[in-house]
N, C-alpha and C positions, 0 to 999 in steps of 0.2 A: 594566458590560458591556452593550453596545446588541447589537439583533440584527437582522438585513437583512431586505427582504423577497423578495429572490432565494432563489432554492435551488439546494443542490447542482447541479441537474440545468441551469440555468439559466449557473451558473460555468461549466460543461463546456462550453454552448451560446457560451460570448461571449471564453473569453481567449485570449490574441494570442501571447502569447510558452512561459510554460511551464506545468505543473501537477505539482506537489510532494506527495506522500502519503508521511506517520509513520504507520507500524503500530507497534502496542504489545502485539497478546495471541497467546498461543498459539495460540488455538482460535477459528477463526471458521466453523465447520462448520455452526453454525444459522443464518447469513448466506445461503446463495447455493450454489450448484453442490452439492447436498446429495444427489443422486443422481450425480454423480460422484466424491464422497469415498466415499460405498461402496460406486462402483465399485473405487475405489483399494485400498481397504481389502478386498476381496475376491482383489485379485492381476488384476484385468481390466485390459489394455492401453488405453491412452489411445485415444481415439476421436480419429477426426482430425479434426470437427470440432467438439472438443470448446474450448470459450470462443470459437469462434467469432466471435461478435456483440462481444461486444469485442475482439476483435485488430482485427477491420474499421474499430471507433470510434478504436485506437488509431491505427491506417493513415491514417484522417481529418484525424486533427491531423499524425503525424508526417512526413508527406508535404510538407506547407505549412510545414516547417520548427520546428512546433512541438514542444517538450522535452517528454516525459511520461517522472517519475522517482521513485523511492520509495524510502527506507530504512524496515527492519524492525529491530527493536530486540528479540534473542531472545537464546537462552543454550540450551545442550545438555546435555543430548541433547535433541534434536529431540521434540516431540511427533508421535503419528501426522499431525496434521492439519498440522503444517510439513513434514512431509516430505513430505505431499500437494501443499499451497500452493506448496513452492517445485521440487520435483519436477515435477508438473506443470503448475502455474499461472504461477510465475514463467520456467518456459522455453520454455512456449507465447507468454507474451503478448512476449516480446523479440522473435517475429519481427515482431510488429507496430510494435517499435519501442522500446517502453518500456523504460526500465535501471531496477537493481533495483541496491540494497546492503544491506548488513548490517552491524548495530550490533551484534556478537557480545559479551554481559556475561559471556561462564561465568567472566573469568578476570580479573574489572576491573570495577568498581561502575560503577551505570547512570545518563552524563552527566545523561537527561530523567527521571526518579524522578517519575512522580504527571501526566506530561504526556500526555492525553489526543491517540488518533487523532485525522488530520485531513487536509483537501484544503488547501493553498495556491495560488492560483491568482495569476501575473503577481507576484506580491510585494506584492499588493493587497488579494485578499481570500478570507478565511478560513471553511474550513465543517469545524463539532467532528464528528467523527462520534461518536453513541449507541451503547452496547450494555451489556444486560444481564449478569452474573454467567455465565451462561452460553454467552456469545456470541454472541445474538443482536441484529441490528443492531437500532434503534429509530427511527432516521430521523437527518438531520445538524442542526445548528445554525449558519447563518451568522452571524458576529459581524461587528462594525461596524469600519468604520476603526479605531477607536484601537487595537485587538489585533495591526494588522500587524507593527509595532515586534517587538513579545514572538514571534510566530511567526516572524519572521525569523530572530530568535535562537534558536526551537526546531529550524527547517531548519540553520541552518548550523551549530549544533553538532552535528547527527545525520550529518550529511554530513562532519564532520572526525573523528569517530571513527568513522567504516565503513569499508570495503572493499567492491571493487567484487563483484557479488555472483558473477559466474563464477569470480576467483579463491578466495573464502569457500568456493565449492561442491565446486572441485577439490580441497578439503582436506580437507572434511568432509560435503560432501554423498551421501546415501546413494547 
């Protein structure tokens, strides 16, 4: 496996058509927005502009016609911090544009078993994202061409066993 010298931040910067995100864990609470998980976790009402800065970034792309989409590969009961994520994070960031589904395993073995997060950009090219035991992100890893193939196949089998996430949410969401 080669690995690029783009970065993540660089993918974001340059592609044309879509950008595809596999979530895999429960808890990504030592990532990012760590003072609005407990906010959440305290019972405090969402702030309005709360993820802000990314819904603007999503606006950027989804305006000029570009696709920003992501399936999550979970199983319930929900942890606190899904219920945060897709509570607040997943229905803030829709007004910017972004669709969201769910790969629901509580009741059915899981298609991608051992397949690590990631960004798929255009159908082209791939960044792993890192994280520790505990959820904390560590940085992404762009791989080279040859892994398009294999991630092509990780997107579209995540995308044939989801649901789209509004209707996953009206059934089960807190």
């Amino acid at each position: 496996m080669t690995t690029s010298s783009k970065t993540l931040g660089d993918l974001f910067d340059s592609f044309t058509r879509e950008a595809f995100r596999l979530e895999t864990l429960d808890d990504y609470s030592k990532s990012g927005n760590v003072d609005a998980y407990h906010a959440f976790l305290a019972g405090e009402p969402q702030p309005d502009d709360y993820n802000e800065g990314w819904v603007e970034e999503l606006r950027s792309h989804t305006e000029k016609g570009k696709r920003i989409y992501r399936v999550h590969i979970l199983s319930r009961p929900l942890t606190e911090y899904l219920c945060f994520e897709l509570g607040w994070g997943y229905r803030k960031n829709m007004t910017g544009g972004e669709e969201f589904f769910i790969l629901d395993t509580t009741d059915k073995p899981n298609p991608l078993e051992n397949v690590p997060d990631f960004w798929f950009f255009d159908s082209e090219s791939v960044a792993v994202m890192n994280y520790d035991e505990a959820g904390k992100y560590l940085g992404s890893e762009v791989l080279g061409p040859e892994q398009t193939k294999e991630f092509t196949r990780f997107r579209d089998t995540a995308l044939a066993h989801a649901e789209p996430f509004t209707e996953w949410w009206a059934k089960y969401g807190a």
